[in-house]
N, C-alpha and C positions, 0 to 999 in steps of 0.2 A: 507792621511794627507800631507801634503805641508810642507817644512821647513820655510814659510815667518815667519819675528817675529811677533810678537803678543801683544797687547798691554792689558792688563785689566784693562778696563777702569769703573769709579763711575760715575752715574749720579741724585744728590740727588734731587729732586725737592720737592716742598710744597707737595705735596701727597704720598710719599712714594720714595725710595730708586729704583734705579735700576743699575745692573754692565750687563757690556757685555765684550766677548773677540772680538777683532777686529782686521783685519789685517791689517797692515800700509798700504797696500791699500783700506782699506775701509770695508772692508769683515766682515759684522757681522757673528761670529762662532754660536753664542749663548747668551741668554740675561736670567737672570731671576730676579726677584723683591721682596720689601719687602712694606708693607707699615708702612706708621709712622704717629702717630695722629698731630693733629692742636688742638691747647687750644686757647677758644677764651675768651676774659673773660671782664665781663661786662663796663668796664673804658675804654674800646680799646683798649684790651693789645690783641695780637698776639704769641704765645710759640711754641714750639719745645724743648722737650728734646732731649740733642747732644747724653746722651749714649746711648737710642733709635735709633739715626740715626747709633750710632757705631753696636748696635747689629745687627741693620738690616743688615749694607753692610759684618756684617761677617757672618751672614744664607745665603743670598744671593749669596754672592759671592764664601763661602763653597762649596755650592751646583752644583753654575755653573764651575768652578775648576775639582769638583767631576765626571764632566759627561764625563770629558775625549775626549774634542772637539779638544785639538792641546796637544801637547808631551810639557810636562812643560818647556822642555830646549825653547822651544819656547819663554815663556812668558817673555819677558823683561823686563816690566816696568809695575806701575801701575800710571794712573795719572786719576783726580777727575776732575769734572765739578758742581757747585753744584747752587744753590739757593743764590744769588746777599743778601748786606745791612742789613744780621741776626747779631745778637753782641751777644758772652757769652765769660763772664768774667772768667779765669781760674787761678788758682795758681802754682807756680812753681813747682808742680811735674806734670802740663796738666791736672789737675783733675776739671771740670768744676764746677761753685759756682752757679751756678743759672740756670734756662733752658736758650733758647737760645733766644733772641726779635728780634722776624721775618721781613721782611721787610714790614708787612704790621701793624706793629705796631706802634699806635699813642699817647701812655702814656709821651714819650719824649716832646711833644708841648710844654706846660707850661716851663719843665726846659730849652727847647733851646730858649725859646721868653727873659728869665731873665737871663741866662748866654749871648746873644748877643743882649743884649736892645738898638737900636741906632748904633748899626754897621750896620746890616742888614736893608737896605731902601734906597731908591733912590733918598732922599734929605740931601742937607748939608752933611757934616762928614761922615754920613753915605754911601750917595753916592762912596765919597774916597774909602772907606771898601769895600763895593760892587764891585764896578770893579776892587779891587787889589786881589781882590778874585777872580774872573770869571777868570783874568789877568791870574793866578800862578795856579788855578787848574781846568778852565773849567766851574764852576762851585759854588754852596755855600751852606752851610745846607739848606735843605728841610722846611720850617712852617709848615709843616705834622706832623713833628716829626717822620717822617718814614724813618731813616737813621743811621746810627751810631752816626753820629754826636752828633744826639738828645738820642741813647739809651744808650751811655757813661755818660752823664749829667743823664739821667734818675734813671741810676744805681750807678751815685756818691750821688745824693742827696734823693732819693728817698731810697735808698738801703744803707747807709753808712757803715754797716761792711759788706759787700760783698768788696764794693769797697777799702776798706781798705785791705781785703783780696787779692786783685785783683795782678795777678802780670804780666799780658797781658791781653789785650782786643784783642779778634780773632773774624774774620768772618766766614762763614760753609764750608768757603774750606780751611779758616789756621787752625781750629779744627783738620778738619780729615786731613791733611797733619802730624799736631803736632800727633794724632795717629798713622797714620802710620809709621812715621820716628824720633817722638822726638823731632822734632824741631821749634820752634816758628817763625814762618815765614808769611809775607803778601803778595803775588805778586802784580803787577804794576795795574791791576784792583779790586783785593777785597778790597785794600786799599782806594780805588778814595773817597769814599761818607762819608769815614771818616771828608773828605775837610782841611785834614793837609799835604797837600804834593805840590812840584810843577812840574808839568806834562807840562811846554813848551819842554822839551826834550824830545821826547817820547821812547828814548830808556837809559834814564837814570831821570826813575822817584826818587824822594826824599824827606824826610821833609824840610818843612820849620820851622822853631824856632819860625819866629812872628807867623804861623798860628795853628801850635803845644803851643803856648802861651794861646790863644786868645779861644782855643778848648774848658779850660779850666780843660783839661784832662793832670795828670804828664805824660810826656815826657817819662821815664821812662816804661810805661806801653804799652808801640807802640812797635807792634814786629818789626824787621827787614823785609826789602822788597827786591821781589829777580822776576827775570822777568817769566812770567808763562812757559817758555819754561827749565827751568835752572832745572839740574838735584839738589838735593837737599837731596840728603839722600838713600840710601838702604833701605827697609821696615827691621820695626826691627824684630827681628828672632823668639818671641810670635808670630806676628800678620803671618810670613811665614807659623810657625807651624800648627796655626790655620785654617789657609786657604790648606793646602798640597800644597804651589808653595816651591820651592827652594830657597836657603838662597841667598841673594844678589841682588833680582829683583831689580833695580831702581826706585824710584821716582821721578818723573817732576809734579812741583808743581803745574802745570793747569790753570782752570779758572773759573772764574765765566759763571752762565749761558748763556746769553748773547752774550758774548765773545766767548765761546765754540759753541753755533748755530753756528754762521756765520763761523766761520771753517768748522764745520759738513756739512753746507750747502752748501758746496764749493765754500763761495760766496769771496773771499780776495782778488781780483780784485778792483783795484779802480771804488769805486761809484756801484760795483756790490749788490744789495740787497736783503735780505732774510726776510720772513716772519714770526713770529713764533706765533702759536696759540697753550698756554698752559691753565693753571687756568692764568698766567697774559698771557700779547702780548706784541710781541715790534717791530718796524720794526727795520732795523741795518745796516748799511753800513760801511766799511774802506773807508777812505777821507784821502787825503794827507797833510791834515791842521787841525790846531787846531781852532777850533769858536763854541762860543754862541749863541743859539738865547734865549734872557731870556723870551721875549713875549710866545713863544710858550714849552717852558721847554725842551727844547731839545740841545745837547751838544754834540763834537767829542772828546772823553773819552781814556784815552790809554787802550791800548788792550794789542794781543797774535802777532801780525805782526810786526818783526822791521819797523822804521821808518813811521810807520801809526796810524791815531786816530779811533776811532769805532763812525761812527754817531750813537747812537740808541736815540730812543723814544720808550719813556716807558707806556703799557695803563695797566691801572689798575686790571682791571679783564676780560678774554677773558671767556677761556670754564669754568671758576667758574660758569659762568652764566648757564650755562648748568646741572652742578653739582648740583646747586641750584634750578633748575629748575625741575630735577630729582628727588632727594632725598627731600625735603620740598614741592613740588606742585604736584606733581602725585603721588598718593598714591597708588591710584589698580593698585595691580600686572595681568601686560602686560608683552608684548616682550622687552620693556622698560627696568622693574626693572628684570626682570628675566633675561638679557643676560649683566652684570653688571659691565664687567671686560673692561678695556679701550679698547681694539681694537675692540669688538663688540655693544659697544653701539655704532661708529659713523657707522658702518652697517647699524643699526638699526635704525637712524638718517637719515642717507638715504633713505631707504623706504617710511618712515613717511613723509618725508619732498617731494619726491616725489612726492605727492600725492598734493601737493600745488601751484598754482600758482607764479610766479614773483610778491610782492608785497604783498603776507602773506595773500592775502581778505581784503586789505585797516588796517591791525594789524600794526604797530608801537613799536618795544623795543629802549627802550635806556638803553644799559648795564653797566651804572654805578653803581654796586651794591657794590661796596666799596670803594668811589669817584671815581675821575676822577689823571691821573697824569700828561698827555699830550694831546694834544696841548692846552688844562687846568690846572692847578692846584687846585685842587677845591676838598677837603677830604669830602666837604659838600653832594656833589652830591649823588641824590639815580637814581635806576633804576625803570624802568618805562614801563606799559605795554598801547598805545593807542588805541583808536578806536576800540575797541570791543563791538560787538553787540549779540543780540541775535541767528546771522545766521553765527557767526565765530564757530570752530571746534578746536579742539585741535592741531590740521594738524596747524592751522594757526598760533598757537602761537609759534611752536617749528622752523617754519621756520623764523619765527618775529624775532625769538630770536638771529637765525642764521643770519641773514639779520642787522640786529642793530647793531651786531659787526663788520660786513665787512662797515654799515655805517661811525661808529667810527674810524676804522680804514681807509676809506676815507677821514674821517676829519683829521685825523695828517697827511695822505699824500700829501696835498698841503704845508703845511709849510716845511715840508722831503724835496719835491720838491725843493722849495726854498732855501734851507739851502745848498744841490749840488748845486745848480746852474745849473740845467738839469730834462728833464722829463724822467720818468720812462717808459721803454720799456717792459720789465718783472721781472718777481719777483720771486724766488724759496721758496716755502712753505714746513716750517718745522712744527714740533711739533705734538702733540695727535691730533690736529684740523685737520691735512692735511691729515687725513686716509680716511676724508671724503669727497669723490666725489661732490657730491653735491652741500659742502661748500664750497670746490674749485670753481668750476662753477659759483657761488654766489659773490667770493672773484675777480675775474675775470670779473664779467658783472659791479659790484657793479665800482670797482677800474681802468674798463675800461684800463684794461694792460693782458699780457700776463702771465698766472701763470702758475710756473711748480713743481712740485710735484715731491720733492727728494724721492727717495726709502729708503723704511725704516724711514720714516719721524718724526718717534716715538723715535728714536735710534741717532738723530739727535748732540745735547749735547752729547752722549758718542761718537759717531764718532767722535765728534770734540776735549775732551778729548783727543782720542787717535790719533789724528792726530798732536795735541800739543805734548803729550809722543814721538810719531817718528821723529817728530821734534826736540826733545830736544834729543832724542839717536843720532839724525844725520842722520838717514834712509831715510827722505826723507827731500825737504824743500817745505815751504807753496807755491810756485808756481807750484808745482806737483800737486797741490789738484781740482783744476780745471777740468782738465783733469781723474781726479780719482771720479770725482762726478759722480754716476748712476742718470739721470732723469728717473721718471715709466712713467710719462703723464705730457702733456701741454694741457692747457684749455684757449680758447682763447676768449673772449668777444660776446655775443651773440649779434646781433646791434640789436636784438629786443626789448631785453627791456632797453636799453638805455635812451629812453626817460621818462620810468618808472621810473626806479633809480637815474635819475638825479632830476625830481620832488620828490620824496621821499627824498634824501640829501638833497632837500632845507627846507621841513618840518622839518627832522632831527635836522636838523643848526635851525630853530624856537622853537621847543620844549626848544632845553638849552637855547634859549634868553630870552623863557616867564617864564622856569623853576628854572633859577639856585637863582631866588631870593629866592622864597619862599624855596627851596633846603634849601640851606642858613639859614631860621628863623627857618624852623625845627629845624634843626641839629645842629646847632652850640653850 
């Protein structure tokens, strides 16, 4: 065993809980997981219970602790990475009042359309509002309803003795921070999509009064904001106990997912970007500038880097499709359902998709299977299987499915493009998506760029936790991380089917021109 320090890093995402020990160069010791349910519930509501997430990261984290990977003096610090835009409401002793409204929850619409009636719009008066909003944070509530913005409103009118109760509104990473240390805290990104704060300074984000007014949320109820790097408390001496580390480890208050990719991904480089294919996707860049683009819903956001903004775009549902694809559409048990656990179903995704041509057999997905967020905004949108005939195969559908999100994610990459001011040379692919060869390969011919496949890609969000943690001990700083990134493979653009995939995007791009109406009279 090595003396380097060691960071124990959280990484909670929508499907379950996972820690690993890392070494501030990078070194996954050991990782292990918990999972934690999704409540979906029939008005669009979205849940998480938070002490579920707290049990899980203390079995979890017990456990990997327990195996004896590094000499505890090692372990310096613990910092979290967790799942972006969840809201639960807690009372002053941290004890949470209600589950947590996930970010993909849309019960908020209604109260955020009548608390912001006529601010939000791009004529008269409203216009003013609108760009003094983009102006000061970037950005504006969501008409989703899928943001804090809207699940504070949700949970003042919809919930009124909760919210009477309420004595901070937390995000899923000032929760478990507020567990592990006590302390009610927001960093400079889980605060962003509150849209009360103003973010021209990027290394001294803060409230604003008028848009803390206008929230229509007491003032009073916002916890204090502290930069994801900022040491922030000692873990209290329960949660040491519980775990076997030593009294005094550190806490550095972390990031949001997002935020924490694109460190992991070793991407901090200006205009350098990473990929991430989870249950959502996002692409992600640090830019030197702050800007909008409202046509295509994408924003440079503060982050975890002084003096830099995070572009990210945000796509709604990446491998859910897959999940859903899995567990609801293929019922006989195969090699499918029987090898179940993440790093072997995209093995097993491989094989299968192997066996298919570029271009599915002429199949078609479009994986909006809980709208759209980027380069749309569009909660209406469903997903969509085409061109299936009698002499498709199930081969054909699972690589459709695969092939439809690298479309969608060609589709935000033109306006990404634009938004740098530069074309994309390569990309580093993180998340559960990039275990799979194949899909790389796909991601690569589809997006016509060079992709490379970080090691460990799965582990990506807690790499980058704990590379926030070492940076905030001092150990290292973010321009070390470049050079500390392992790439396993680069996959480089096949020119053969080029021409394939480039008539396929154009179909793509037709489906939502002739679909998103009727999309729309559904759903709405």
């Amino acid at each position: 065993m090595s003396d380097e320090s060691v960071i124990l890093a959280m990484d909670l995402g929508t499907s379950g809980m996972k820690v690993a020990l890392i070494t501030v160069g990078g070194k996954v010791l050991g990782w292990d997981s918990e999972p934690v349910k999704l409540i979906l519930t029939q008005d669009g509501g979205a849940e998480q219970d938070p002490q579920e997430w707290w049990q899980a990261f203390l079995k979890a984290a017990g456990r990997l602790v327990a195996r004896g990977l590094t000499p505890l003096d090692n372990i310096k610090a613990v910092c979290c990475s967790t799942q972006g835009e969840g809201t639960i409401p807690v009372d002053q002793n941290g004890n949470a009042l209600m589950n947590c409204v996930l970010w993909m929850d849309m019960r908020g619409e209604k109260f955020l359309k009548q608390q912001f009636k006529g601010l939000i719009n791009m004529t008269g008066a409203g216009l003013n509002n609108t760009l003094r909003w983009i102006r000061l944070t970037g950005g504006m509530p969501s008409m989703t309803g899928k943001d804090p913005a809207a699940h504070m409103l949700l949970i003042r009118d919809a919930y009124p003795e909760v919210y009477a109760r309420t004595y901070k509104f937390l995000n899923v990473l000032d929760f478990l921070n507020l567990k592990l240390t006590g302390r009610f805290t927001a960093t400079f990104d889980s605060i962003l999509t509150s849209w009360v704060t103003d973010n021209r300074d990027p290394d001294r984000i803060h409230y604003d009064a008028d848009l803390v007014k206008r929230s229509g949320i007491d003032s009073d109820k916002l916890p204090e904001i502290v930069k994801c790097t900022d040491i922030i408390g000692e873990i209290k001496c329960e949660v040491a106990d519980a775990l076997g580390l030593n009294p005094g480890v550190k806490v550095v208050a972390g990031a949001i997912d997002n935020t924490a990719a694109a460190i992991g991904a070793g991407t901090v480089g200006d205009f350098d970007t990473h990929l991430y294919i989870g249950t959502s996707s996002w692409m992600a860049a640090h830019v030197p500038f702050k800007k909008t683009d409202i046509v295509s819903s994408m924003a440079s956001v503060p982050c975890a880097v002084p003096g830099r903004y995070l572009l990210n775009a945000l796509q709604a549902t990446a491998g859910g499709n897959l999940t859903f694809l899995r567990d609801n559409i293929i019922y006989h048990k195969d090699e499918l359902l029987q090898e179940a656990d993440v790093p072997d179903i995209f093995k097993v995704l491989d094989q299968i998709t192997e066996r298919t041509p570029a271009g599915s057999n002429g199949v078609i997905y479009t994986p909006w299977i809980w709208g759209e967020r980027a380069p749309v905004e569009d909660r209406t949108l469903r997903a969509g299987i085409y061109n299936l005939s009698l002499n498709n195969h199930r081969e054909d559908i699972i690589r459709a499915f695969l092939e439809g999100i690298a479309m969608n994610t060609r589709w935000l990459m033109n306006p990404f493009e634009k938004f740098m001011g530069r074309k994309l040379q390569r990309i580093n692919i993180v998340g559960g998506g990039a275990q799979s060869n194949v899909w790389c390969q796909i991601f690569a011919d589809v997006l016509n760029v060079e992709i490379r496949q970080v090691s460990d890609p799965v582990q990506a969000n807690a790499r980058g936790a704990a590379w926030i943690g070492a940076v905030g001990l001092g150990e290292i700083k973010f321009g070390d991380l470049q050079a500390l990134t392992q790439i396993s493979r680069t996959y480089t653009p096949n020119a053969a089917n080029r021409v394939l995939y480039d008539d396929r995007f154009d179909l793509f791009k037709t489906i939502y021109k002739q679909m998103n109406g009727i999309y729309r009279k559904l759903n709405s």
